[in-house]
C-alpha positions in Angstrom: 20.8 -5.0 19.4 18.2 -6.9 21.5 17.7 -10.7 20.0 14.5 -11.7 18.5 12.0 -13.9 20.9 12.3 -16.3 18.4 16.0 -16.5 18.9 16.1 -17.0 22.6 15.6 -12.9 23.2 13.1 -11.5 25.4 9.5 -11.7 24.3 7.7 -8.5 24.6 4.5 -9.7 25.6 4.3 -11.6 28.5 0.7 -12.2 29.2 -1.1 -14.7 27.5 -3.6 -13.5 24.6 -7.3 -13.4 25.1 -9.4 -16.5 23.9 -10.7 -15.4 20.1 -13.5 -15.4 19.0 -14.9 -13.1 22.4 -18.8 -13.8 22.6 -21.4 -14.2 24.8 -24.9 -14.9 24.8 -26.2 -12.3 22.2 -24.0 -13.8 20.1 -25.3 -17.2 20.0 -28.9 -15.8 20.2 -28.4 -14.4 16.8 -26.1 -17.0 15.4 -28.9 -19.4 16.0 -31.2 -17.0 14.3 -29.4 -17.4 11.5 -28.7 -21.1 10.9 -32.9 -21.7 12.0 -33.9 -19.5 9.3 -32.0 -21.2 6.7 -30.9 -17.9 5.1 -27.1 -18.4 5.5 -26.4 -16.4 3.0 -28.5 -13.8 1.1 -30.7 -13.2 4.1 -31.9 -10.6 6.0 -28.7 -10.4 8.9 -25.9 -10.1 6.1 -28.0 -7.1 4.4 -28.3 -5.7 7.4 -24.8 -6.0 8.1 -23.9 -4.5 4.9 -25.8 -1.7 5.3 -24.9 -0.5 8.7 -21.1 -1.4 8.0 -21.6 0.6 4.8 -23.4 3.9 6.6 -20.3 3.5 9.2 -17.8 3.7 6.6 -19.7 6.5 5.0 -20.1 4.4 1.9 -23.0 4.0 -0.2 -23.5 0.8 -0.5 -21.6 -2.9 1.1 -20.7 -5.8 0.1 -20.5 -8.9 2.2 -18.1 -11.6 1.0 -16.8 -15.2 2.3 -13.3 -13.9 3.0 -10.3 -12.0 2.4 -9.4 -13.3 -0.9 -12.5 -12.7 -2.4 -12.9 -9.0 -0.8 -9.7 -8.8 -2.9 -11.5 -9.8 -6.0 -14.6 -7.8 -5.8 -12.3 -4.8 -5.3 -10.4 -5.6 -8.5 -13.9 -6.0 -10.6 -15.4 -2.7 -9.2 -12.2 -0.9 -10.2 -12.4 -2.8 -13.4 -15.4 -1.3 -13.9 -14.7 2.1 -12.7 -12.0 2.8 -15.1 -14.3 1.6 -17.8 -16.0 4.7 -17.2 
């Protein structure tokens, strides 16, 4: 059995790994949209967002949250409430 990169074996990727976040100018155009309107949250971009995310899930409706942990909460509560049913 082959040793573990971490143990001295052979790593299997060899390249280094792309810079993160990729973005370019759109990007920044519409990230500056953002923090100028003062709508950080609640504003027109995360609805939007929701929505289109939503239709491209084929979901009714999205909901946009400030990270994993919370995702993981909404979920709970909606199926809280959907067993309530």
């Amino acid at each position: 059995m082959s040793k573990l990169a971490i143990n001295k074996g052979t790593p299997l990727r060899t390249k280094p790994w792309p810079s993160w976040p990729i973005h370019g100018e759109r990007e920044i155009e519409l990230l500056t949209e953002v923090v100028k309107s003062g709508q950080w949250s609640f504003g027109p971009k995360e609805e939007e967002f929701a929505a289109k995310f939503a239709e491209y899930q084929g979901a009714k409706h999205g909901i946009c949250v400030s990270g994993g942990a919370r995702a993981l909460e909404v979920a709970l509560k909606i199926k809280e409430h959907i067993d309530e049913l």
